[in-house]
C-alpha positions in Angstrom: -15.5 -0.6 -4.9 -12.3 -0.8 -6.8 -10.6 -3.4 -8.5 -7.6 -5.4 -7.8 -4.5 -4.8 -10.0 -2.2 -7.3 -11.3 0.1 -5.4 -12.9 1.4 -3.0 -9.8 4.6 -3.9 -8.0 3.0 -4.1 -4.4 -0.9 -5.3 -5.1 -1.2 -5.2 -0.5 -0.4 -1.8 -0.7 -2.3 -0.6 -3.7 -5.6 -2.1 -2.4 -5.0 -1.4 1.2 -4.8 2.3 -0.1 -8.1 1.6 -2.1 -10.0 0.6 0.5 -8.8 3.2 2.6 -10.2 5.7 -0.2 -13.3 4.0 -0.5 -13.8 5.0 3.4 -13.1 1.6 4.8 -11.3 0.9 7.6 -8.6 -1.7 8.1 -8.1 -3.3 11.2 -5.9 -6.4 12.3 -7.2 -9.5 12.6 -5.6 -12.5 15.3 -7.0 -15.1 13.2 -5.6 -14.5 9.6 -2.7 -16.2 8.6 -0.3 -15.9 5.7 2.9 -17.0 4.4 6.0 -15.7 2.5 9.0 -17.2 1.1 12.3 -15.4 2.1 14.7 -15.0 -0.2 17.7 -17.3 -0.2 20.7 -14.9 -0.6 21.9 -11.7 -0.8 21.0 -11.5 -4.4 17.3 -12.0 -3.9 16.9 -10.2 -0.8 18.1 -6.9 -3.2 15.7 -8.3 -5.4 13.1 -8.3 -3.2 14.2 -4.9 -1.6 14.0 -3.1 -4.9 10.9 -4.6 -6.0 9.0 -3.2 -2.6 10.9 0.5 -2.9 9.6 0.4 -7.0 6.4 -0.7 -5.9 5.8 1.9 -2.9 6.9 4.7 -5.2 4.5 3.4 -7.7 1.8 3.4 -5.4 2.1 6.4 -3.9 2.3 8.4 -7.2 -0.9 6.6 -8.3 -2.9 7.6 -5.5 -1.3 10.9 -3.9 -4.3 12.7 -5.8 -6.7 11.0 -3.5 -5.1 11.8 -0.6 -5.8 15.0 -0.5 -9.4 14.7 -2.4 -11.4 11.8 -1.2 -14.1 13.5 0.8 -14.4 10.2 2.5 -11.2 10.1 4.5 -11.1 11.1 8.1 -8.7 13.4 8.9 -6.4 11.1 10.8 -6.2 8.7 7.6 -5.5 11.5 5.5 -2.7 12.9 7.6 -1.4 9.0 7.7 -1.3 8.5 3.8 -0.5 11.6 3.4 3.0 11.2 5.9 3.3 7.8 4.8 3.2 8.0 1.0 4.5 11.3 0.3 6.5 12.4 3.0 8.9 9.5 4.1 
C-alpha cells in the first residue's frame, strides 16, 4: 500500500493513481458524499484552475513510469492512464 501525500497539488488524483498501481479498482459509490467550496470570483476560480492544471501535470510526471511498468495493471487501465495522463 502507498501512502498519502500532503505535499502534491491534487492528493484525489495522486492516490487514485496509487491505488490504481497497487491493482485496485475504483468504482463509484451512490452513498458517498462530499463537499467543495467554489470559488467566489473570477480571481479564485483562475486560482483554482491553475492549481488543478499544476497538480495534474505534477501527477502525471510522477507516475508515467508506472504506467507502463506495473505488472499489476490490466490492459484497459493501462491504456486509460496512459491516454489520460500523458496523452491529453
Amino acid at each position: 500500500s502507498r501512502e498519502f501525500s500532503e505535499t502534491v497539488q491534487t492528493e484525489d488524483v495522486d492516490m487514485a493513481i496509487q491505488q490504481l498501481l497497487d491493482g485496485r479498482r475504483i468504482e463509484f459509490c451512490a452513498e458517498s458524499r462530499s463537499g467543495e467550496l467554489a470559488p467566489i470570483d473570477c480571481a479564485g476560480m483562475w486560482k483554482q484552475r491553475l492549481r488543478w492544471t499544476i497538480g495534474w501535470d505534477e501527477t502525471s510526471l510522477k507516475h508515467a513510469g508506472a504506467f507502463t511498468d506495473s505488472g499489476r495493471l490490466r490492459c484497459r487501465a493501462r491504456c486509460g492512464l496512459i491516454w489520460t495522463f500523458l496523452i491529453r
